[in-house]
C-alpha positions as CSV (number, residue, x, y, z in Angstrom):
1,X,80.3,-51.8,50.0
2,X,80.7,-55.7,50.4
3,X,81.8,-58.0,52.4
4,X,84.2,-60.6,51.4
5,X,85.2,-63.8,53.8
6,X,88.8,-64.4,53.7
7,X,90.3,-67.8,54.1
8,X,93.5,-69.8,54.4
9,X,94.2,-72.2,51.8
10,X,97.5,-74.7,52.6
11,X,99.6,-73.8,49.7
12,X,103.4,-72.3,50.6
13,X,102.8,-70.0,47.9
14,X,102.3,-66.0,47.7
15,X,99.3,-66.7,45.7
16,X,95.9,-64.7,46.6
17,X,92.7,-65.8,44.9
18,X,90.0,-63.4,44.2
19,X,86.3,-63.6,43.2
20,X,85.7,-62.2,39.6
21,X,84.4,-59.0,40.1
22,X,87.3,-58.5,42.0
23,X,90.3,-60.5,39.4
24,X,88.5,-58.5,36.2
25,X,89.9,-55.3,38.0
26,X,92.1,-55.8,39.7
27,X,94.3,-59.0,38.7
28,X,97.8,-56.7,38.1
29,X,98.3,-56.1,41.8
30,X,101.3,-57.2,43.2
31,X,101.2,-56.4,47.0
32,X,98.2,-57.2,49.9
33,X,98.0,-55.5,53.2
34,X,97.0,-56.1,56.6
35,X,97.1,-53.1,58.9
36,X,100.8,-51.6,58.5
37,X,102.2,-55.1,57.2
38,X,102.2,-55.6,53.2
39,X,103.4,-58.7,51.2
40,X,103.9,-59.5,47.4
41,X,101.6,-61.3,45.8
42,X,100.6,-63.0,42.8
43,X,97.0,-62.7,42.0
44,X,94.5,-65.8,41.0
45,X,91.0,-66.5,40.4
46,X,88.5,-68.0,42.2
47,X,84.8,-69.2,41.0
48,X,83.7,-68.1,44.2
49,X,81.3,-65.0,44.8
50,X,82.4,-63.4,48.1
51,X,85.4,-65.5,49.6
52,X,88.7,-64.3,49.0
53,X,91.5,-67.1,49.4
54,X,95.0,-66.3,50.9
55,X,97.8,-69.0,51.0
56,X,99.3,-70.1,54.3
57,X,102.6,-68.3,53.2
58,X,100.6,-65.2,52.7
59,X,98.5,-66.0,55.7
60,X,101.3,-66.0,58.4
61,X,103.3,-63.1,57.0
62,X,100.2,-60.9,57.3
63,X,99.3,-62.0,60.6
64,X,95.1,-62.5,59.5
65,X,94.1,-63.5,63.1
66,X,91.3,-65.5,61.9
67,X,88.8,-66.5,59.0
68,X,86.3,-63.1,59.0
69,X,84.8,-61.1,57.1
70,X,86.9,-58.2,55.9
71,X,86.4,-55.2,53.3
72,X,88.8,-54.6,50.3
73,X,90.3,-51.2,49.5
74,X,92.7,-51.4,46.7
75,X,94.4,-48.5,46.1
76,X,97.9,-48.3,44.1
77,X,98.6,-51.7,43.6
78,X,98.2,-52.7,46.7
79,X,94.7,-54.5,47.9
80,X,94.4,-53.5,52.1
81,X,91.9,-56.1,53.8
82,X,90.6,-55.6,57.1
83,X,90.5,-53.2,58.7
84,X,92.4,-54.1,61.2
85,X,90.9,-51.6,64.2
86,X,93.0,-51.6,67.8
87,X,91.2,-50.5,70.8
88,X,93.6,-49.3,73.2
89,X,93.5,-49.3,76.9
90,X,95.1,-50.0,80.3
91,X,94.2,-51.6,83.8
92,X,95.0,-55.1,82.2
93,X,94.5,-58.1,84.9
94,X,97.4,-60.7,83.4
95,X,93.8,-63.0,83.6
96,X,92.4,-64.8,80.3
97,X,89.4,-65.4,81.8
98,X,88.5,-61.0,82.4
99,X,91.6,-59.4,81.1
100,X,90.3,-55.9,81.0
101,X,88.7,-56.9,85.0
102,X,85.1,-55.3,85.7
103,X,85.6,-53.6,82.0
104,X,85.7,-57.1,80.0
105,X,82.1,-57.4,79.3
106,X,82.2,-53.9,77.6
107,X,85.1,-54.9,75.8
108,X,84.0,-58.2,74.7
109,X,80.8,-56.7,73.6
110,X,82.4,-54.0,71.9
111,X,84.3,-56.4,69.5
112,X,81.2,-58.7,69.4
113,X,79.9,-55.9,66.2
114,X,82.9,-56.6,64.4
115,X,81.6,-59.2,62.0
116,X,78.7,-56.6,61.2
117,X,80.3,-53.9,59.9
118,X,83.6,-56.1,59.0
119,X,87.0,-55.6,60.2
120,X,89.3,-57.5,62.5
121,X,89.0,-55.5,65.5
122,X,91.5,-56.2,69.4
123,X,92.1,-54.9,72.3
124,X,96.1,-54.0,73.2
125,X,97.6,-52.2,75.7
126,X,101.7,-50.7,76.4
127,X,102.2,-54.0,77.4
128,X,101.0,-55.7,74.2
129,X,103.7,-53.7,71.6
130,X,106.4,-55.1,70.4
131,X,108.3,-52.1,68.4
132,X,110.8,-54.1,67.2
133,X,108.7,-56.6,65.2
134,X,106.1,-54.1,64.5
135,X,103.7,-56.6,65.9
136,X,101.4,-56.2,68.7
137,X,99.9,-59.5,70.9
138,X,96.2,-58.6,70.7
139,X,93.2,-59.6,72.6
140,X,90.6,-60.6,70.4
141,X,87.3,-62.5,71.4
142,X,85.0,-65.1,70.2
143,X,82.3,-67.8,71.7
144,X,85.2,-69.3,73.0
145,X,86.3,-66.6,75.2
146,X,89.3,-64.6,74.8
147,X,92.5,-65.3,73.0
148,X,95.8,-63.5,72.9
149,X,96.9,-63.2,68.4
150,X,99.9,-61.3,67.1
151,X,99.3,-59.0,64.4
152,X,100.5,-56.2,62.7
153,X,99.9,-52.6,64.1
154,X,96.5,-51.7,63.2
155,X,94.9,-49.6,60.0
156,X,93.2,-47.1,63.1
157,X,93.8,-46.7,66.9
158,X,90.0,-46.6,69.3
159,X,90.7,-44.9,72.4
160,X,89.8,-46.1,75.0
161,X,91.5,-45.2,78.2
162,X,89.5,-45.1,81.5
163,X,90.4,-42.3,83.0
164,X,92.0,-38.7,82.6
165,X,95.3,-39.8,85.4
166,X,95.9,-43.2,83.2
167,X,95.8,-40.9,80.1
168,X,98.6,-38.4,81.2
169,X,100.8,-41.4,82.1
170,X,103.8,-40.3,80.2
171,X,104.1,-44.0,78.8
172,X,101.0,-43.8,77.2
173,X,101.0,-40.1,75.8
174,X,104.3,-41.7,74.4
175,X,102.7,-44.8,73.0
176,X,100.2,-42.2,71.4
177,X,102.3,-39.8,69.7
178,X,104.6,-42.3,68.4
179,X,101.7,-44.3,66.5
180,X,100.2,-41.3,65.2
181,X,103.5,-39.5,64.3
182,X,105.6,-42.0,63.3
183,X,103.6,-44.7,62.1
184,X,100.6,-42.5,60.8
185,X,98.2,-44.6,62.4
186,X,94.7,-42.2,62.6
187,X,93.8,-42.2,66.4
188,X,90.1,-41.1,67.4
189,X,88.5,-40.0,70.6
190,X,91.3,-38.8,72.8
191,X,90.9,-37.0,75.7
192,X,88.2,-36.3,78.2
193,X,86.4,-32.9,78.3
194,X,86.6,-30.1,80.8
195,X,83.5,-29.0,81.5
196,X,84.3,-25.7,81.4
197,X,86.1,-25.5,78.4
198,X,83.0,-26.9,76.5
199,X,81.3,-24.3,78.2
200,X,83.4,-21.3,76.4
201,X,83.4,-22.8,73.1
202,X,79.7,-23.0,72.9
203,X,79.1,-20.1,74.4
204,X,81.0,-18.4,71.1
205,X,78.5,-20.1,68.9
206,X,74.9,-18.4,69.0
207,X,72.7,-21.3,67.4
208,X,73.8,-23.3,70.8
209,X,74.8,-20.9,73.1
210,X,71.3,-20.6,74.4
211,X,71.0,-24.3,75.9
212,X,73.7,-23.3,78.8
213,X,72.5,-22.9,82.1
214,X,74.4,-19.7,83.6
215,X,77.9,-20.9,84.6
216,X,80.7,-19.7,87.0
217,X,84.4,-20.9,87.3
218,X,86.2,-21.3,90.2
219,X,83.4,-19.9,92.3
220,X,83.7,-17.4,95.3
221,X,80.9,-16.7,98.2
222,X,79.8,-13.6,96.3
223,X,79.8,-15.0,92.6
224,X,77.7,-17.6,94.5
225,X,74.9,-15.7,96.0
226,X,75.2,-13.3,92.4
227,X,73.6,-16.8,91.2
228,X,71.0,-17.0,93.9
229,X,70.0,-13.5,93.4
230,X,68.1,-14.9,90.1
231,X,68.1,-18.6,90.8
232,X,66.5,-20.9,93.7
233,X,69.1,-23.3,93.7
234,X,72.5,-23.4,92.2
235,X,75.2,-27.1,91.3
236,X,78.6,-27.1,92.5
237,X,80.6,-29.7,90.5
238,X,84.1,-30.4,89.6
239,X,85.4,-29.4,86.1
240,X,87.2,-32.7,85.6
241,X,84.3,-34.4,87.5
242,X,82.3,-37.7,86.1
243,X,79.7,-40.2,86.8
244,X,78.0,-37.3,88.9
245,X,80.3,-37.8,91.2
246,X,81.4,-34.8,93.9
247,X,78.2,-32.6,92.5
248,X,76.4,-30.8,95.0
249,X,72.8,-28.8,94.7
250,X,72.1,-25.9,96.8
251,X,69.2,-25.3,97.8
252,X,67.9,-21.5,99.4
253,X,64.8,-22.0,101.3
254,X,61.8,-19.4,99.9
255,X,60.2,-18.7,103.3
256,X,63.2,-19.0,105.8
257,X,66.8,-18.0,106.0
258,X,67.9,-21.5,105.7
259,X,70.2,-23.3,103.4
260,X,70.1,-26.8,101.9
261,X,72.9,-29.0,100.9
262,X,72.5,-32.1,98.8
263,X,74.8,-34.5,97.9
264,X,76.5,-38.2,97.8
265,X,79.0,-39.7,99.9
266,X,80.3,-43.4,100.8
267,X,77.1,-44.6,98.4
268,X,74.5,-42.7,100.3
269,X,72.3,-39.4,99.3
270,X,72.4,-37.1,101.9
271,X,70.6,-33.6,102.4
272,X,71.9,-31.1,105.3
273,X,70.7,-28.1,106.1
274,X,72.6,-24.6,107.3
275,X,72.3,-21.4,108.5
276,X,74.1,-19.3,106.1
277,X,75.6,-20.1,102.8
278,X,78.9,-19.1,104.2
279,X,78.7,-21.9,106.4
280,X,77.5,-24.8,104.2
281,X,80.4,-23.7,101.5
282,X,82.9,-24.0,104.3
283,X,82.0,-27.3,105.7
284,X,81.1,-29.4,102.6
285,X,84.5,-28.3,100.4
286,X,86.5,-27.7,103.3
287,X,89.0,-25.3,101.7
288,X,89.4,-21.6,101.5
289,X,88.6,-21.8,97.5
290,X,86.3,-23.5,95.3
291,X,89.3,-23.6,92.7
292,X,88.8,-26.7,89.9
293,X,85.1,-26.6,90.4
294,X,82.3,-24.6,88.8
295,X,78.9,-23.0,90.1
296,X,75.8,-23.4,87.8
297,X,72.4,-22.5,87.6
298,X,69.6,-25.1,88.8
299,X,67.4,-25.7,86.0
300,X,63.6,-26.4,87.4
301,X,63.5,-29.8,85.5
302,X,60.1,-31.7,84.1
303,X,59.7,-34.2,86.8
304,X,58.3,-37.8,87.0
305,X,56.6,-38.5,90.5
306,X,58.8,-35.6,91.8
307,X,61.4,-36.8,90.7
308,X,63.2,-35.0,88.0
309,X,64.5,-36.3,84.4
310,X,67.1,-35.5,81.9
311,X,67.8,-37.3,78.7
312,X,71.1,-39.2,77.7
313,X,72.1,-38.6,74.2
314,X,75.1,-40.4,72.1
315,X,75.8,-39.5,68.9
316,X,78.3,-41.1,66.9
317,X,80.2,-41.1,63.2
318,X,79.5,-43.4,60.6
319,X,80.6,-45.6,58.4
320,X,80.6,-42.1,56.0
321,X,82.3,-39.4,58.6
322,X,78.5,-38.0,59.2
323,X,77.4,-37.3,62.7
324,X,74.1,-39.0,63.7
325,X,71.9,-39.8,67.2
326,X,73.0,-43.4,68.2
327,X,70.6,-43.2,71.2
328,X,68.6,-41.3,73.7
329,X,67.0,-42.3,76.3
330,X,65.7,-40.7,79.7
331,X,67.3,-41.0,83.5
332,X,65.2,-40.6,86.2
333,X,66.6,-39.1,89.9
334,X,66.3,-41.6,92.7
335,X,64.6,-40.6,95.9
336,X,66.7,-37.6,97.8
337,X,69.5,-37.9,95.0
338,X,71.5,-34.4,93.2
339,X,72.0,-36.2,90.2
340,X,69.8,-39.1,87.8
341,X,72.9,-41.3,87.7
342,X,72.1,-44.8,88.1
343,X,75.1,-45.2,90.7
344,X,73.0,-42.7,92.8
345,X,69.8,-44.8,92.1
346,X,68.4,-43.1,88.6
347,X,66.2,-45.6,86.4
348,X,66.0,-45.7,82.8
349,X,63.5,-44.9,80.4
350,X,62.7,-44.8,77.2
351,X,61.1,-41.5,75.5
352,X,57.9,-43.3,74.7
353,X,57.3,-44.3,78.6
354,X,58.6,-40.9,79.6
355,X,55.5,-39.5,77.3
356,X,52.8,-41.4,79.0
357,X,53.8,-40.1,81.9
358,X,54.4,-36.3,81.1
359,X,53.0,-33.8,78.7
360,X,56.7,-33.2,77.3
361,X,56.1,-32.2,73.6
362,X,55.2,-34.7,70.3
363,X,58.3,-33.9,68.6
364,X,61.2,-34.0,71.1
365,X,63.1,-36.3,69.9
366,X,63.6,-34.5,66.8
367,X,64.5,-31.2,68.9
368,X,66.7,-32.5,70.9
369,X,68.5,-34.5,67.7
370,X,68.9,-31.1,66.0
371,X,70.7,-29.8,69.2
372,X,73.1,-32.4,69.5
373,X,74.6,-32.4,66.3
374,X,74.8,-29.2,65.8
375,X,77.1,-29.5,69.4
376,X,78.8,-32.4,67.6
377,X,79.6,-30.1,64.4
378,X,80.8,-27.3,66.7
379,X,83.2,-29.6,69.1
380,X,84.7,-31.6,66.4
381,X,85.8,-28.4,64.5
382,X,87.0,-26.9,67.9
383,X,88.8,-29.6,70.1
384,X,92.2,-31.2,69.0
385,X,92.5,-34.7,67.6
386,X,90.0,-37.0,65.4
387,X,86.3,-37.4,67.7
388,X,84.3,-40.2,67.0
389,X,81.6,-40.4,69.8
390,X,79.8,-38.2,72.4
391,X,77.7,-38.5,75.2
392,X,74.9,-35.5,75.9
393,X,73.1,-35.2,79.3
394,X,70.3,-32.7,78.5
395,X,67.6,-31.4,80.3
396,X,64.0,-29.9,79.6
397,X,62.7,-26.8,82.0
398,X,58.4,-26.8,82.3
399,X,58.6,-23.9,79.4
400,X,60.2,-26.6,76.9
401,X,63.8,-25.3,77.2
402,X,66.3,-27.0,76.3
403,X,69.3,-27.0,78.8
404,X,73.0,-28.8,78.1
405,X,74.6,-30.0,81.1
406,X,77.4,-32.0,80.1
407,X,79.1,-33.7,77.5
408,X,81.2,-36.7,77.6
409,X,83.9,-37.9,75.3
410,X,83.8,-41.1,76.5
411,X,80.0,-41.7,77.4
412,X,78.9,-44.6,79.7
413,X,76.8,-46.9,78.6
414,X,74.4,-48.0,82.0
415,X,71.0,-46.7,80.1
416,X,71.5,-49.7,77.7
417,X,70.5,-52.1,80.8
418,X,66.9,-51.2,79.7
419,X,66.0,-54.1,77.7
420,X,64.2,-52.0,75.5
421,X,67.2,-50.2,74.3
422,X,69.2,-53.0,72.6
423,X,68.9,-51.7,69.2
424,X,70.6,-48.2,70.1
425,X,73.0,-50.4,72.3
426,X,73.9,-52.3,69.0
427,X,74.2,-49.2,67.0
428,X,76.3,-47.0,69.1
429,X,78.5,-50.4,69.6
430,X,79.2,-50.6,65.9
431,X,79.5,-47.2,64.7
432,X,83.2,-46.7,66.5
433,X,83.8,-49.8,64.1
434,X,82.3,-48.3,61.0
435,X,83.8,-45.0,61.6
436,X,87.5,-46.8,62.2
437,X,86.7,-48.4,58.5
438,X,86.1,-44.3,57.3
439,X,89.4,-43.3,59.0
440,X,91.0,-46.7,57.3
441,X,90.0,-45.5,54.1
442,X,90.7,-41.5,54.5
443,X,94.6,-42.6,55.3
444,X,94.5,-44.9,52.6
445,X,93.0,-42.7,49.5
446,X,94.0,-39.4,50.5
447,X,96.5,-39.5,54.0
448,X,97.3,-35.9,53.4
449,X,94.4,-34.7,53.9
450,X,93.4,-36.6,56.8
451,X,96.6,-36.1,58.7
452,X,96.6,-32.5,58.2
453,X,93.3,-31.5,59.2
454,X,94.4,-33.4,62.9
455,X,97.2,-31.6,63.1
């Protein structure tokens, strides 16, 4: 579809100009909408191919942030431009400067796509509403930095909260169901995942169901050593847990009664080893139960200079509602570490330097594509709200088998430090914004629909 630039013209008029493709069709419009705020309109021409011009009057009472370039969906008289796409999050600093703190470079490159794909696209927190006015102070950025705009609520809500304590603030669950509820505003990605309820659903689905390692809930000593009665070594982890952190890898010694523990704490790996199992349970969780945690089997990884690898997967929506792989790449274990998490001093690499270096097989990529979509198609059906991203971290066994061991609804992004990555970093940067423009359109043409299957 294309791309028109909109621009102000000084004229205290309600007159909107459009280039003749555009007029031929649709000149009897009387109304033109920004996010949730419409004005009346009288529609002109313009000589122009792809510049749409708006008069100041119009301008202001939109609230257009800026001169961009926008899409047109007309639909029943009224033409929408935009969209106008809010990214909503907390842990605001009150600072121009990093207003989002360690988070603002994400942020800024985040709205950096939205020229690409087209669409007006802010950050705004509970802070930022205004319900009275129906406006919202947004943060929007540019070369020159950041810069606080009012506009109108937004055509689609981006969630991005930082973590699963800020979500269940009851101001924000508030903020949530009011936009969606009341103001029909479509709101993708909430939540974070519990491992173990991703776990269950694809267990219930055979074409995926064969990727998961052998998993236990709320673990107890003999559930435990059930594991290590047909595995070597077994991961501890919290359901809620992320970033790999609070996993532990236990390790039973093949030729001695011995136990291995290892694990990160205060930013250091560190490997102990014990007596009996009974023992090393009891001093590393230091608590009766392992309640909120779950035991799963060690998968005997591929490994690069013993060291072993998994793969980081993102798929994404489009522009169209299809799932697709935004980006893979592969994480390599630092020395002594239980996870390949770059915090616990993982590298990066791409597939093509993981192949030189092992015999995994020609068409992996492809493999491991097929996988996680099919996982995308299966959690999008079974978990509540709209989902517009996931991260994958798979792993490959020396008999080709694939293994899932997590996935993430709101994926980091620290393998796109690898300068060789830039074009998946791009991609899965401006896919949220193309798949906002999809949800945009669905609540425009046929809301019903759209609100209904999110029920």
């Amino acid at each position: 579809m294309s791309l028109y630039t909109v621009k102000k013209l000084p004229e205290t008029t309600n007159h909107v100009w459009l280039p003749r493709a555009l007029y031929e069709e649709f000149n009897h419009y009387t109304q033109i909408s920004l996010g949730t705020e419409i004005c009346n309109c009288e529609i002109k021409r313009t000589n122009e191919f792809q510049t749409i011009y708006v008069s100041s009057t119009i301008w202001e009472g939109l609230g257009i942030p800026y001169e961009s370039k926008v899409h047109v969906i007309p639909h029943d008289g009224i033409l929408h431009i935009g969209p106008l796409v809010g990214i909503f999050t907390a842990g605001f600093t009150g600072s121009i400067i990093r207003p989002i703190g360690d988070r603002t470079l994400f942020f800024a490159k985040l709205l950096s796509t939205e020229k690409k794909v087209g669409a007006f696209t802010f950050i705004f927190g509970a802070n930022h509403i205004n319900w009275e006015s129906g406006r919202i102070k947004g943060l929007f950025h540019s070369t020159d930095g950041w810069k606080e705009i009012e506009i109108p609520f937004p055509n689609v809500v981006y969630d991005r909260l930082p973590n699963r304590k800020t979500e269940n603030h009851n101001i924000l669950k508030n903020i949530k169901n009011k936009l969606q509820h009341e103001y029909l505003i479509p709101w993708f990605n909430p939540g974070f995942f519990n491992k173990w309820e991703i776990h269950q659903i694809f267990s219930t689905y055979p074409d995926v169901a064969g990727f998961l390692p052998e998993t236990v809930v709320n673990p107890t000593l003999h559930s435990i050593k059930e594991l290590f009665s047909k595995y070597s070594s077994v991961y501890i982890k919290p359901i809620n847990g992320s970033l790999g952190l609070g996993i532990h890898q236990v390790i039973k010694a093949t030729d001695e009664e011995e136990w291995y523990c290892r694990f990160r704490r205060d930013e250091k790996n560190h490997l102990r080893k014990y007596k009996t199992l009974e023992s090393l349970l009891r001093q590393q969780f230091q608590k009766e139960t392992l309640e909120g945690l779950i035991a799963q089997q060690g998968i005997p990884l591929f490994r690069v200079e013993d060291k072993p690898i998994d793969f980081r997967i993102h798929t994404n929506k489009d522009e169209t509602g299809a799932w697709k792989m935004s980006a893979i790449a592969a994480k390599v274990a630092g020395i002594g570490s239980v996870t390949t998490h770059l915090g616990s001093g993982g590298i990066v690499k791409t597939v093509d330097e993981i192949k030189r270096l092992i015999p995994v097989p020609h068409n992996i990529v492809e493999k491991l594509e097929e996988v996680v979509l099919s996982m995308s198609h299966i959690l999008e059906k079974e978990i509540e709200g709209t989902i517009g991203e996931i991260g994958y971290d798979v792993g490959i066994d020396k008999n080709n088998q694939i293994w899932l061991f997590e996935a993430n609804s709101k994926p980091g992004r620290s393998i796109f430090k690898h300068p060789k990555l830039k074009d998946y970093d791009q991609l899965s940067r401006s896919l949220p914004i193309s798949f906002a423009l999809y949800l945009t359109k669905r609540s425009i043409y046929e809301p019903e629909v759209l609100f209904n299957e999110n029920k």
